[in-house]
C-alpha positions in Angstrom: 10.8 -9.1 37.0 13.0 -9.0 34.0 12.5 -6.7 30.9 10.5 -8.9 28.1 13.1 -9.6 25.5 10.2 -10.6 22.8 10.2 -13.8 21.2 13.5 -12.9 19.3 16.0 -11.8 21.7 19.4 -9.8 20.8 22.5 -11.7 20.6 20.1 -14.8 20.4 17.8 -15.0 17.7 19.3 -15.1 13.9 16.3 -13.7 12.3 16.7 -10.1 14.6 20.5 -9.6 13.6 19.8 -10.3 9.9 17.0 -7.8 10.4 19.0 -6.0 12.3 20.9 -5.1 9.1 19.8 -1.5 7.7 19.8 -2.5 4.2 17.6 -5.3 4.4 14.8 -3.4 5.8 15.7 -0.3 3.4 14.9 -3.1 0.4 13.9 -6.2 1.4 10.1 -5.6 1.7 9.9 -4.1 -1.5 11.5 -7.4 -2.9 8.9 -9.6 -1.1 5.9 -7.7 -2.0 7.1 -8.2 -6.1 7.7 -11.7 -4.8 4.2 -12.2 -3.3 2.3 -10.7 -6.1 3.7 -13.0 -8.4 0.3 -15.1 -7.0 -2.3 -13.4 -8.4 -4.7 -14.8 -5.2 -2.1 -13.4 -2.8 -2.0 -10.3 -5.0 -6.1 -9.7 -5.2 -6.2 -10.6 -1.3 -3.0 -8.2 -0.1 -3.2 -5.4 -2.4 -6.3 -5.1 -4.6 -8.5 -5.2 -1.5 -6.6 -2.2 -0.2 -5.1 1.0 -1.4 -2.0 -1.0 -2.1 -2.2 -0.2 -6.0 -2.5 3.5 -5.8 -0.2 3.9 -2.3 1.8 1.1 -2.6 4.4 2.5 -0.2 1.7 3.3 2.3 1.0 -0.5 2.5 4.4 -1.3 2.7 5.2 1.3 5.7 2.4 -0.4 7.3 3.4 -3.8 6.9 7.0 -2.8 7.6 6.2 -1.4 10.5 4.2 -4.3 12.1 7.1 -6.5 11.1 9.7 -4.7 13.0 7.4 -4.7 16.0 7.2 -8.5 15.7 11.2 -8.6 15.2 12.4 -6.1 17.9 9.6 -5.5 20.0 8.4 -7.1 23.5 6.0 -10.4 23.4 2.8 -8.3 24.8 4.0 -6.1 21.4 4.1 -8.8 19.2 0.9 -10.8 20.4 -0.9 -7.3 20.4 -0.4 -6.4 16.7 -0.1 -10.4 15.5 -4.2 -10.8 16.9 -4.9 -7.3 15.3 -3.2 -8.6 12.1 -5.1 -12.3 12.3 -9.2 -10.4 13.2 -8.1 -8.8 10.0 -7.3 -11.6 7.9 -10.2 -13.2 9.5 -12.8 -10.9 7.3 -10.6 -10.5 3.7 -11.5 -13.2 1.5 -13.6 -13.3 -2.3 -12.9 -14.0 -5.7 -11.1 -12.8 -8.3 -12.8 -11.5 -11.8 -11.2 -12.6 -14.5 -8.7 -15.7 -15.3 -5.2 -15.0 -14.2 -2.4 -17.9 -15.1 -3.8 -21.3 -13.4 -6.5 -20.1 -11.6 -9.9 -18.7 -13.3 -12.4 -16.2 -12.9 -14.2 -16.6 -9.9 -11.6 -18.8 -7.7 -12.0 -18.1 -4.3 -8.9 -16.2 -2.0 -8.8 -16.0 2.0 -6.5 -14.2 3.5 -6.1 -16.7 6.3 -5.9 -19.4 3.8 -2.7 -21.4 5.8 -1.3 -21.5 2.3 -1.5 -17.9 1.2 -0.5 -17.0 4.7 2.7 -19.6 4.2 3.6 -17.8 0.6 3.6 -14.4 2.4 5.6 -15.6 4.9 8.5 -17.5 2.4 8.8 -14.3 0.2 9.1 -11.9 3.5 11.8 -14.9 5.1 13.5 -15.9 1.8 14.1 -12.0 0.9 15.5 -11.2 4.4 18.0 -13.8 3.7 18.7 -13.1 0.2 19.1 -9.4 0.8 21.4 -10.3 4.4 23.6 -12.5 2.3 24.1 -10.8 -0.6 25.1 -7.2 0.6 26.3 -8.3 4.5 27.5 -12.0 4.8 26.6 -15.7 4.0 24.9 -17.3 7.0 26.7 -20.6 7.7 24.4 -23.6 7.7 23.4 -23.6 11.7 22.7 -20.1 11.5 20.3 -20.8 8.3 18.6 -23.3 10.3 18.0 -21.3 13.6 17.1 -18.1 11.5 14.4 -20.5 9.6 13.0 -21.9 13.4 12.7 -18.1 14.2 10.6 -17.5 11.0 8.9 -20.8 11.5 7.7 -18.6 15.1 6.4 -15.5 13.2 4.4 -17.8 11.0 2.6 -19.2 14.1 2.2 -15.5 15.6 0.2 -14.7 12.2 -1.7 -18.1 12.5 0.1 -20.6 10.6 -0.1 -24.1 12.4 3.7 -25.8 13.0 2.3 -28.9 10.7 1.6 -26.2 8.3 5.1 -25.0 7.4 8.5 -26.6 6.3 10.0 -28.1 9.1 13.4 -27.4 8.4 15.7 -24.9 6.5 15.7 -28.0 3.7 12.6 -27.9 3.3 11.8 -24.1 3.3 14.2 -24.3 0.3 12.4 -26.9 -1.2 9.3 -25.6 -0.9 10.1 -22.0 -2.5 12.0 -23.2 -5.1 9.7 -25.7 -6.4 7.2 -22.7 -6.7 9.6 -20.5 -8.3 9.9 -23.6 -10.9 6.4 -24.0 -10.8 3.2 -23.3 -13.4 1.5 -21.3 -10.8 3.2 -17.6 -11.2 1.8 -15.4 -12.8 1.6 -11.4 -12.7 -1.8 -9.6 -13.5 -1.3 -6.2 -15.1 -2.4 -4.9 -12.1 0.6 -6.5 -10.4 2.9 -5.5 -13.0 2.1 -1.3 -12.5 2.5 -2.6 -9.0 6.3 -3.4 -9.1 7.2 -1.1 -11.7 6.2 2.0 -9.1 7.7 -0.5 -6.1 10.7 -1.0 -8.5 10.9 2.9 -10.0 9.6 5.5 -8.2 10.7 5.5 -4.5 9.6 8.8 -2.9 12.2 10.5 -1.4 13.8 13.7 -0.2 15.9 16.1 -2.7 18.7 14.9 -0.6 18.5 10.9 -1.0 17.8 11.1 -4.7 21.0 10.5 -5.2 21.4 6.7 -4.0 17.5 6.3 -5.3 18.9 4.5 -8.4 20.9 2.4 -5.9 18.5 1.0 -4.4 16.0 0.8 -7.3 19.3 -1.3 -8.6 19.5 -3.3 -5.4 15.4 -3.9 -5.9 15.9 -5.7 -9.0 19.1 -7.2 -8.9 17.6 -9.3 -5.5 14.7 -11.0 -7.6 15.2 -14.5 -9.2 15.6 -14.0 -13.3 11.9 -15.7 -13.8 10.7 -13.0 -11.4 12.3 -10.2 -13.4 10.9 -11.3 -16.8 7.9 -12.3 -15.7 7.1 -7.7 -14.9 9.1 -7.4 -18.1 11.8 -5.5 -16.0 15.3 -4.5 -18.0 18.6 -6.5 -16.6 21.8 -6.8 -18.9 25.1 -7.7 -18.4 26.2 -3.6 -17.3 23.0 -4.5 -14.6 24.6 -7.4 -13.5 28.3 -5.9 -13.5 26.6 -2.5 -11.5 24.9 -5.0 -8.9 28.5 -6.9 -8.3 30.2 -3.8 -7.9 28.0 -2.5 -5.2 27.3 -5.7 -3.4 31.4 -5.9 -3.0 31.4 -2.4 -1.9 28.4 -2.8 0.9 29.9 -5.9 1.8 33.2 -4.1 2.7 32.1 -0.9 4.2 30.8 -3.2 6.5 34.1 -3.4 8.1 34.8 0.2 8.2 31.1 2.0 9.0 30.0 2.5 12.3 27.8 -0.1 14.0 25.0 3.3 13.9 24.5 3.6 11.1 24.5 -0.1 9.5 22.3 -1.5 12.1 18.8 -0.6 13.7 14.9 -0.1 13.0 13.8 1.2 9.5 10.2 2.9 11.5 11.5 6.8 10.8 12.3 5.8 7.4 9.4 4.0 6.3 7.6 6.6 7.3 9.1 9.6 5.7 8.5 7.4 2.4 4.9 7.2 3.3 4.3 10.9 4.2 6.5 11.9 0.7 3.7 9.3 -1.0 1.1 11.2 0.2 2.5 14.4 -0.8 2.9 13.1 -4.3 -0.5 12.2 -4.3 -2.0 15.1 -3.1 0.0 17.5 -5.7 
């Protein structure tokens, strides 16, 4: 019998090789969990109901973590973890206190809700993409599609129904980007200590300090303009002219870096970031 090549197999599946990509998983989960808490349901369900606001990076290792184990690992991986992930979802739900944008004190959140879980799973596919794109290479129009049919699979892993998400790249697109237009954003302050520590303060070694401001760069440059203002995070024109200039350069040391270092699982990372959070914490 065969090795199990999981549900997205390499050289196959769109959604691995733009995961693939070392620098989206370096920043692309910090850009989705700004994205996501832009909902103040998604945010009470996903983040105040943990230890997201005081650890933020812990949550983020974790949920990192599981993702890549849905992306590169075998299907008894992936259905082990996805289950785990769905029993959980299955006992988070409640109400929020106090009126935040559209919705008012005391509406009700679940975190199996199909359409929280289809929020959670458009930020975490449309800032793959975004970050793949900007600092790697466009995907052509067939690739966009097969990458959204692979995402369209992770949502059923975590419980989404087929009927229950766009049905084509299109529509994904229409869908995100009528609530990016829409009256239902809206960040608590809550949220907004949230992204400024997601957007800020990065723990890391003496010896990656350095490119911290790059990536803190990278961070914010990757959300959409509404997004930005909506935290009341800084971007100028020098921002904008900084965030060219290194998306040129990334894009064109991918020509000339070796395939082992641009490419590969984030796991050791995201957990030297957790660990450093915990020291931080503890001092």
């Amino acid at each position: 019998m065969g090795e199990d090549p999981g549900y997205f197999p390499r050289g196959e599946s769109v959604l691995r090789r733009v995961h693939g990509a070392r620098i989206v998983g370096f920043v692309y989960g910090q850009r989705a969990l700004l994205m996501q808490a832009t909902n103040p349901l998604a945010f009470t369900g996903l983040v105040a109901n943990s230890d997201g606001l005081d650890a933020p990076f812990k949550r983020l290792t974790r949920t990192a973590k599981t993702m890549e184990r849905v992306y590169f690992g075998t299907r008894e991986e992936a259905d082990c973890i996805t289950a785990r992930v769905r029993r959980a979802h299955s006992r988070v739900a409640g109400q929020i206190d106090a009126p935040a944008g559209p919705h008012p004190a005391g509406a009700k959140y679940r975190a199996d809700d199909p359409q929280f879980l289809l929020w959670i799973l458009a930020t975490l596919a449309d800032s793959a993409q975004v970050t793949y794109e900007t600092f790697v290479r466009r995907l052509g129009e067939t690739e966009r599609e097969r990458f959204w049919r692979d995402f369209r699979l992770v949502g059923q892993l975590f419980g989404l129904g087929a009927s229950e998400m766009p049905g084509d790249y299109g529509d994904f697109r229409d869908y995100y980007e009528a609530k990016l237009a829409g009256d239902e954003l809206f960040v608590t302050e809550d949220a907004r200590e949230l992204g400024r520590k997601v957007a800020f303060e990065v723990p890391v070694s003496l010896v990656r300090r350095g490119p911290l401001a790059a990536v803190n760069l990278a961070v914010l440059g990757l959300l959409p303009e509404r997004v930005r203002d909506l935290y009341g995070l800084e971007w100028g024109a020098a921002h904008q002219t900084a965030f060219r200039a290194m998306a040129t350069s990334l894009r064109a040391g991918g020509l000339v870096i070796p395939a082992r270092l641009r490419r590969g699982p984030c796991a050791a990372d995201y957990d030297l970031v957790a660990r450093l959070e915990a020291a931080r914490l503890a001092a």
